[in-house]
C-alpha positions in Angstrom: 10.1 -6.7 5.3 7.2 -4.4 6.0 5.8 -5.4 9.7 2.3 -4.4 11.1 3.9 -3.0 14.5 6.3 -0.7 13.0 3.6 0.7 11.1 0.9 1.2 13.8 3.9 2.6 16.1 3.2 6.1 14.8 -0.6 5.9 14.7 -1.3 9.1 15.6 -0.1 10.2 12.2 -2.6 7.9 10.5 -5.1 9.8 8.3 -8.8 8.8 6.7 -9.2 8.9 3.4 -13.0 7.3 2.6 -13.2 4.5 4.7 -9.7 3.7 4.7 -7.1 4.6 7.6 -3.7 5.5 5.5 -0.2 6.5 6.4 2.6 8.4 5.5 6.1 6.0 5.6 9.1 6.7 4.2 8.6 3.7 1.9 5.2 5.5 0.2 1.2 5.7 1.4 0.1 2.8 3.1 -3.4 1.4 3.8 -3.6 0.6 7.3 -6.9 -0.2 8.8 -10.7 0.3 7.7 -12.8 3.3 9.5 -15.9 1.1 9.9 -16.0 -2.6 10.5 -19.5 -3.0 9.4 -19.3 -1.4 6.3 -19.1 -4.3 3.4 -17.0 -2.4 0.9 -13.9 -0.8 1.2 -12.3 1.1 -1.0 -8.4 1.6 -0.7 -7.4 5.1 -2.3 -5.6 6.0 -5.2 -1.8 6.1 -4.1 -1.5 3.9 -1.7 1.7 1.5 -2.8 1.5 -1.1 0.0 -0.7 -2.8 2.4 0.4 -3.3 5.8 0.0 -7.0 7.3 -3.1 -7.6 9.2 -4.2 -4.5 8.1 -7.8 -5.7 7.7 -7.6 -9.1 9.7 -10.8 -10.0 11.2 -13.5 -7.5 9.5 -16.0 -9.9 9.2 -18.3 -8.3 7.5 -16.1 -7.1 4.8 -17.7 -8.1 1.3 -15.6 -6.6 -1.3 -12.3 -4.3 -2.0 -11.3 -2.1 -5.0 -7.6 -1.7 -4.8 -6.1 0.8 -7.2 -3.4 -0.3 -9.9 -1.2 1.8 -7.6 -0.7 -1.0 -4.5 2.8 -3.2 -5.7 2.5 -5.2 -2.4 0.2 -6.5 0.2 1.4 -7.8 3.9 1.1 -11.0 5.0 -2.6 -11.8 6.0 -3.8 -8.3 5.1 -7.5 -10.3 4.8 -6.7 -12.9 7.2 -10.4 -13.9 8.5 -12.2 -11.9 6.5 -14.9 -14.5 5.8 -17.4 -12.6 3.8 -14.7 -11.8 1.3 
């Protein structure tokens, strides 16, 4: 199972894409935080397969998210608190 610490363990090979923090894993792209926790709408890129748990946990603000056909799997409490949503 995918787990939030073993994908923020190589953090410094995150990347931005948008407003979306992505990474390289061996498993495929993964979404795994959002650049600006004021903005309202996020938009996860195109070719991202997974994303991490508690990736976006506690953006309050967040309104709505477009996720692309390409994500098969999303973490456990990816949105957790995420009230606006």
């Amino acid at each position: 199972m995918r787990r939030y610490h073993e994908t923020m363990a190589k953090e410094m090979e995150r990347k931005l894409i948008g407003n979306c923090y992505v990474q390289d894993t061996k498993d495929g792209l993964c979404a795994v935080g959002f650049h600006d926790a004021y903005e309202p709408h996020l938009v996860i890129p195109d070719g991202v397969i997974w994303i991490d748990s508690y990736a976006f946990d506690r953006y309050y603000g967040l309104e709505t998210v477009e996720i692309p056909n390409s994500v098969d799997y999303i973490g456990d409490h990816a949105f957790a608190r995420c009230s606006s949503l």
